[in-house]
C-alpha positions in Angstrom: 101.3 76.8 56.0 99.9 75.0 52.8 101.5 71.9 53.8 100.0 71.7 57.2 96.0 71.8 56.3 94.8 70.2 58.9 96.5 71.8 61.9 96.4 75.2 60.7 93.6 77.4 60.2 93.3 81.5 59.4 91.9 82.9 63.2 91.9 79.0 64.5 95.4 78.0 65.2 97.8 78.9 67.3 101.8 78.3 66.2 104.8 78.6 68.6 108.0 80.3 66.6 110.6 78.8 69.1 114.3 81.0 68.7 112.1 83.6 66.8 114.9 86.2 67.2 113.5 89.7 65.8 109.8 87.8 64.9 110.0 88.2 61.3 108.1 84.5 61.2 105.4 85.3 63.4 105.4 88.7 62.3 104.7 87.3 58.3 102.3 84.8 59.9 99.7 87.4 61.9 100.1 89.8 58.9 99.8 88.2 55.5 97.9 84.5 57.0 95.7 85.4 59.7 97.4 82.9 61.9 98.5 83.5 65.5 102.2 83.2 65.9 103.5 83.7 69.6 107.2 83.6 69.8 109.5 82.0 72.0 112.7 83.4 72.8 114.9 85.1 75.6 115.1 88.3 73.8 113.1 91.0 72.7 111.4 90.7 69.5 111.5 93.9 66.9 109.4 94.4 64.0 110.6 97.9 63.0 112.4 96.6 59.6 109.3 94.7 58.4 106.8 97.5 59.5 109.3 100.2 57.0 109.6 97.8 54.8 106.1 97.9 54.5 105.4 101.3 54.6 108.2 102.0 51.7 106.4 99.3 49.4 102.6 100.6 50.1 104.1 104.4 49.0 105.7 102.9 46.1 103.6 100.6 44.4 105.8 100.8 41.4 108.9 99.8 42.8 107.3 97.2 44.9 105.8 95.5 41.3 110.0 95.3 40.3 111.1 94.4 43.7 108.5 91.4 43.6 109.7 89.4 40.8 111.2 86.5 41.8 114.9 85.7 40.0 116.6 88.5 39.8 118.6 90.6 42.1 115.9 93.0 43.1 113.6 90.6 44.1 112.5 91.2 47.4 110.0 88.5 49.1 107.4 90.6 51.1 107.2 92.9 47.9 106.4 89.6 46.4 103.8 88.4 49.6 102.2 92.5 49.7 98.8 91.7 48.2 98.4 89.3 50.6 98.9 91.8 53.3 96.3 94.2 51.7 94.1 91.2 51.5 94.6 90.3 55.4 95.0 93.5 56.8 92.2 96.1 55.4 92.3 98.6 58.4 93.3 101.4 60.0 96.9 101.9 61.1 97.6 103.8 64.6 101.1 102.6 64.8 104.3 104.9 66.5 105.1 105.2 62.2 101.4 105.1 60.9 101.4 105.5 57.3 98.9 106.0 54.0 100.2 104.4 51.2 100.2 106.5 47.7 98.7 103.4 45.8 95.6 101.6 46.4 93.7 104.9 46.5 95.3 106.1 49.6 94.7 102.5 51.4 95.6 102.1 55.4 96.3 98.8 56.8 96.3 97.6 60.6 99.3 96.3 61.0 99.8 93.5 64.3 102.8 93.1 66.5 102.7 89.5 67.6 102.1 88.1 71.1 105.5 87.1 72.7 107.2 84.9 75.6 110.5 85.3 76.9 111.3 82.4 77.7 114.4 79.6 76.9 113.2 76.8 74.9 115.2 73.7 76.7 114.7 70.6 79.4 113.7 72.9 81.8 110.8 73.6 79.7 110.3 70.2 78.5 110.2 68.5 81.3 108.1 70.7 83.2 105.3 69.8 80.7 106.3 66.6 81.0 105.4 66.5 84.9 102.5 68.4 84.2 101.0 66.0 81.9 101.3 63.4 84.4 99.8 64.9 87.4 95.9 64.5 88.6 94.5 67.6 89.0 94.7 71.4 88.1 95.8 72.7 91.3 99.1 70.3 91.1 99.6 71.6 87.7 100.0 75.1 88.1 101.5 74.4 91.0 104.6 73.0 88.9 104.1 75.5 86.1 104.0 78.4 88.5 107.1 76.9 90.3 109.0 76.8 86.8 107.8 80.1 85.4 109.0 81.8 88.8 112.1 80.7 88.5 112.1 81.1 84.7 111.5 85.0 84.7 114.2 85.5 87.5 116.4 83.5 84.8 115.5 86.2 81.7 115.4 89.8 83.8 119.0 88.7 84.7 119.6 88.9 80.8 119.4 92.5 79.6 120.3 91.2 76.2 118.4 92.5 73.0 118.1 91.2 69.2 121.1 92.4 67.6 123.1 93.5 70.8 121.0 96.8 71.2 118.1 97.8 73.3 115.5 98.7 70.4 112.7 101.3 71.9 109.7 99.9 73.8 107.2 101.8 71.2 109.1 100.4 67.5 110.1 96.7 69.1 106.6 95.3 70.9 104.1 97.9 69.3 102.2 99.0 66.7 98.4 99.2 67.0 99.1 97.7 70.5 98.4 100.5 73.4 100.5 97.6 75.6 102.9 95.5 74.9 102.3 92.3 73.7 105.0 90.5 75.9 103.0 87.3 78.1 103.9 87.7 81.3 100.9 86.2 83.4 101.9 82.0 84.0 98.3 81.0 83.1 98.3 82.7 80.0 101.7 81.0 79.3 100.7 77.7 80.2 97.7 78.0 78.1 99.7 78.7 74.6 101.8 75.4 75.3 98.1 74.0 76.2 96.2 74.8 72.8 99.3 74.9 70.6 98.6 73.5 66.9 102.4 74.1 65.3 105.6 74.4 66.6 108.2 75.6 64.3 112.0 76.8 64.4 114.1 78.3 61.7 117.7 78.0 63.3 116.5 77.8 66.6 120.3 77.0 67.7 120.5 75.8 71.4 116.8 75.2 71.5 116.8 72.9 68.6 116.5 69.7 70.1 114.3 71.0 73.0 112.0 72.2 70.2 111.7 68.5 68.5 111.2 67.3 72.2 108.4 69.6 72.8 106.3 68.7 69.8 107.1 64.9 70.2 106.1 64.9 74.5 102.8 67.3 73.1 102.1 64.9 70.2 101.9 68.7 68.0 103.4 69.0 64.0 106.5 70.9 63.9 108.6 71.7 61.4 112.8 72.8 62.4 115.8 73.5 60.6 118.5 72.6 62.3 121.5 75.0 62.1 124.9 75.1 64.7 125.6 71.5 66.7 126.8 73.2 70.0 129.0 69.6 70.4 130.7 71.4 73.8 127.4 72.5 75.1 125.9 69.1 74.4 128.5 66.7 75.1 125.9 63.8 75.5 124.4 63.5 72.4 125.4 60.2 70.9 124.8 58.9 67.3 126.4 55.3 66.5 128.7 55.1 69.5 130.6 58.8 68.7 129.4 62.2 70.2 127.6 64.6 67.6 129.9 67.1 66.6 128.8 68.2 62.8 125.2 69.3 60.7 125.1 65.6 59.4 125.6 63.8 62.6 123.2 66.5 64.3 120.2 65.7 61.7 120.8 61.5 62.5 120.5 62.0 65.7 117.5 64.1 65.9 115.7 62.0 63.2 116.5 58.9 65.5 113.9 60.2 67.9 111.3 59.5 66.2 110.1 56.8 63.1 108.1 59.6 61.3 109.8 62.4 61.5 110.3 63.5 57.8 113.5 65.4 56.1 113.4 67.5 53.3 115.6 70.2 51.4 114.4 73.7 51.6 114.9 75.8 47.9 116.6 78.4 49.7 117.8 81.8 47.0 120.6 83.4 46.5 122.8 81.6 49.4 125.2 78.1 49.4 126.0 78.2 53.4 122.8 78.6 55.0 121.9 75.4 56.6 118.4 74.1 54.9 117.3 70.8 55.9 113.8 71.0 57.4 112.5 68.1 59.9 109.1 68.0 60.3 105.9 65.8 61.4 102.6 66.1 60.6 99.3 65.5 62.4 99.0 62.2 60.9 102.7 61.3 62.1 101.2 60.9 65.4 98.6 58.5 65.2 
C-alpha cells in the first residue's frame, strides 16, 4: 500500500479484494495495515491457515526470527510481516482458537476476520453501477441495485461451493473476535462499499479480471490486477488487432487498450517461474 499514498489511509480507506478466494489479501491488510479490505467473491472466505499460522509464530518467537529471513528456504513472509501485526493488533484475542503467545511477555493480539460480499465480479455488476450512476435520484438507484442484488443472491445460494472444494466450519472460516459473521448481506450496505471504495485490487482474479479493470475505470478508483488464465472460450469476443485473445500476452494488450494510463509492471515474485506476475494498475492521478 506504499505505492498508493494518496488513496490509502490506516482506518480511512476502504479496498475491494475482487476473486479474494480464502481472504489471505484482505486478511494481511485489516491485520498488519489497519486498512479495511472487504472481499469480493462467490465463495466463502477462510482465514483458519493465517490465524495458526499466527498463533505457531507468536508461541515460537525463535523459530519465527529464522522463518523471517528473506532468501533462503525457510523464509516464510508473515514470519517476516509479525511485528507489524504486534504493532497493529495490541489486544485481546476471543477467537474459536484464542491463543497467548510465549514471547513478548505473554502478549494477546485481537485478531479481525474481514468484512465479506458474495458476490460475482462481472457485467452484471458493472453495468448495474453503470445505470446507477446515471439515474436522478436515490429512490431510482436502489431501485436498480435492489433489483440486481435480488437476483444476485438467488444466483450465489444456488452455489454451495466453498474455497478449496470443502465446506470449512462457520466459527474457523468467517470468525474470530466476530460474535457474527462478517458476510454483507443487507443491499444498502453493499451498495455503499462500491460507493466509498478507495482501491480495488485482484491477484488472479480469473473470470473477473476484466470486470475488475472495468469497475475501477466506470468508478474512476486506482486498482491494481494481475492478470492470470485468458478464458478465450468463455470470452470469445475479446478482440486485440483483428484476432480473438486467446494467450497471457494478447490478454495484457487487450486490457491495457482500455485505457491510456493504465501502467504495467513486473512483480519480484520468490521461489516460482510459472506464476503469472504482471501487475496493471492506475493511480489516483491516472484519472484526472
Amino acid at each position: 500500500h506504499r505505492n498508493y499514498p494518496s488513496c490509502i489511509a490506516r482506518g480511512r480507506s476502504t479496498v475491494l479484494d475482487v476473486a479474494g478466494g480464502k481472504g489471505d489479501l484482505s486478511w494481511i491488510l485489516r491485520n498488519i495495515d489497519g486498512i479495511d479490505s472487504v472481499i469480493a467473491d462467490p465463495r466463502i472466505p477462510n482465514h483458519r491457515r493465517m490465524v495458526r499460522s499466527v498463533k505457531f509464530l507468536l508461541d515460537y518467537p525463535e523459530e519465527a526470527a529464522i522463518r523471517s529471513v528473506e532468501g533462503v528456504p525457510t523464509h516464510q513472509p508473515l514470519a517476516k510481516l509479525l511485528p507489524r501485526l504486534l504493532a497493529n493488533l495490541r489486544g485481546t484475542i476471543e477467537n474459536d482458537d484464542g491463543f497467548a503467545c510465549k514471547g513478548e511477555n505473554n502478549c494477546r493480539v485481537d485478531l479481525q476476520a474481514p468484512q465479506y460480499l458474495r458476490m460475482h465480479v462481472d457485467d452484471r455488476l458493472v453495468e448495474t453501477l453503470r445505470q446507477i450512476l446515471v439515474i436522478e435520484g436515490e429512490v431510482d438507484s436502489r431501485a436498480v441495485w435492489d433489483g440486481y442484488w435480488k437476483a444476485e443472491r438467488c444466483r450465489i445460494e444456488s452455489n454451495t461451493t466453498h474455497y478449496g472444494g470443502t465446506v470449512p466450519k462457520a466459527s474457523a472460516a468467517v470468525k474470530m473476535n466476530d460474535k457474527e459473521s462478517r458476510q454483507i448481506v443487507d443491499p444498502r450496505s453493499a451498495l455503499e462499499v462500491f460507493r466509498s471504495l478507495d482501491l480495488i485490487v485482484g491477484f488472479h482474479p480469473d473470470q473477473a479480471t476484466e470486470a475488475t479493470i472495468d469497475l475501477a475505470l466506470l468508478s474512476k478508483i486506482p486498482f491494481a490486477v494481475v492478470p492470470c488464465c485468458v478464458f478465450p472460450s468463455e470470452f470469445p469476443d475479446r478482440i486485440i488487432d483483428g484476432k480473438r485473445v486467446r494467450n497471457h500476452g494478447e490478454f495484457i494488450e487487450y486490457l491495457c487498450a482500455k485505457h491510456p494510463q493504465i501502467k504495467r509492471e513486473k512483480l519480484p515474485f520468490v521461489e516460482t517461474d510459472t506464476a503469472k506476475n504482471v501487475v496493471l494498475y492506475m493511480m489516483k492521478e491516472d484519472f484526472i
